[in-house]
C-alpha positions in Angstrom: 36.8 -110.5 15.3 34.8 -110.6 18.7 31.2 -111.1 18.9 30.3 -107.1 19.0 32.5 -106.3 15.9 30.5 -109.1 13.9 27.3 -107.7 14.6 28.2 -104.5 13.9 29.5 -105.7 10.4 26.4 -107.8 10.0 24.6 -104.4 10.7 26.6 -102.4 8.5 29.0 -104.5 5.9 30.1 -101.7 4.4 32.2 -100.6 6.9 34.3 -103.4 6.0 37.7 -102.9 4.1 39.0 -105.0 1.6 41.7 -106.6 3.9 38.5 -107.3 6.2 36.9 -109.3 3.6 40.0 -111.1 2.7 40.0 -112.0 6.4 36.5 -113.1 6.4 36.8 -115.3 3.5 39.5 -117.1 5.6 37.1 -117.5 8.2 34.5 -119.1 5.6 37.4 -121.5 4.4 37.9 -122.9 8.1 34.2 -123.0 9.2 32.3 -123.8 6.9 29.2 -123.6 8.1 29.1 -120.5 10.0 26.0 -118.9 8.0 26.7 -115.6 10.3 30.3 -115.0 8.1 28.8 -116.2 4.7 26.2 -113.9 5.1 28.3 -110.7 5.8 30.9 -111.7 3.2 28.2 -112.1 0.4 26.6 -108.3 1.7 29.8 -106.4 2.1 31.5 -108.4 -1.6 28.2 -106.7 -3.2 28.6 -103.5 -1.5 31.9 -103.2 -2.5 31.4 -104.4 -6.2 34.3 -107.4 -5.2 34.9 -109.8 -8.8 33.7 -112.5 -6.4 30.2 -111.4 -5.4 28.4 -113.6 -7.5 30.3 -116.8 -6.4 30.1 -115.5 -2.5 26.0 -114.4 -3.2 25.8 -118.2 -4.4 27.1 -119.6 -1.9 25.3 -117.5 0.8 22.4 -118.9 -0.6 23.5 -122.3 -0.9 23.7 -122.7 3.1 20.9 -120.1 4.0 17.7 -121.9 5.4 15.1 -119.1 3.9 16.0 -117.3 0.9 13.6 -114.7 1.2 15.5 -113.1 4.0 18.9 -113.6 2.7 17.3 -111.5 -0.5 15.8 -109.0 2.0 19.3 -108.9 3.9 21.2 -108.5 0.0 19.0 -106.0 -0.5 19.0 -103.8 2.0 15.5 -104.4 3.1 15.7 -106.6 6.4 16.8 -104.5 9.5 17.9 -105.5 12.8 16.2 -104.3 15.4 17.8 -103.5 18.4 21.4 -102.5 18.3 23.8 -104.5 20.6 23.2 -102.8 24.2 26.2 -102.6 26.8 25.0 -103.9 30.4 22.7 -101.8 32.3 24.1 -100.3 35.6 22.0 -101.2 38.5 20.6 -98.3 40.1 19.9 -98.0 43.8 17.9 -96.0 46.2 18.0 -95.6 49.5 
């Protein structure tokens, strides 16, 4: 998963299948602390209804430094704002 896809999933967990989020929970095993991958898997387990949403949700919350926007993120309620942009071309004129 490259740095594009991740935000994309961040922006929109449920376009994650369930062989995603078996992925992504492998990813949570071997780092730990990357907030970035707790934080999708806990969205996309609740958007999906997964048996382990509470237990991901907890553990989401465990790790996150404010709580309030991990509950605005769960929720629905905290969007991003810009979406990732591809490199502008430079224009010239002569």
């Amino acid at each position: 998963m490259n740095k594009t896809e991740l935000i994309t999933y961040l922006r929109k967990p449920s376009e994650l299948s369930p062989d995603q989020l078996d992925d992504l929970d492998k990813v949570v095993d071997e780092h730990p602390y990357f907030l970035s991958a707790r934080l999708l898997l806990a969205k996309a387990s609740k958007e999906s209804n997964h048996p382990k949403t509470k237990k991901r949700v907890a553990s989401a919350a465990i790790y996150s430094t404010d709580r309030v926007l991990l509950k605005k993120y769960l929720n629905g309620n905290l969007f991003f704002l810009k979406e990732p942009s591809q490199p502008e071309e430079e224009t010239t004129t002569a």
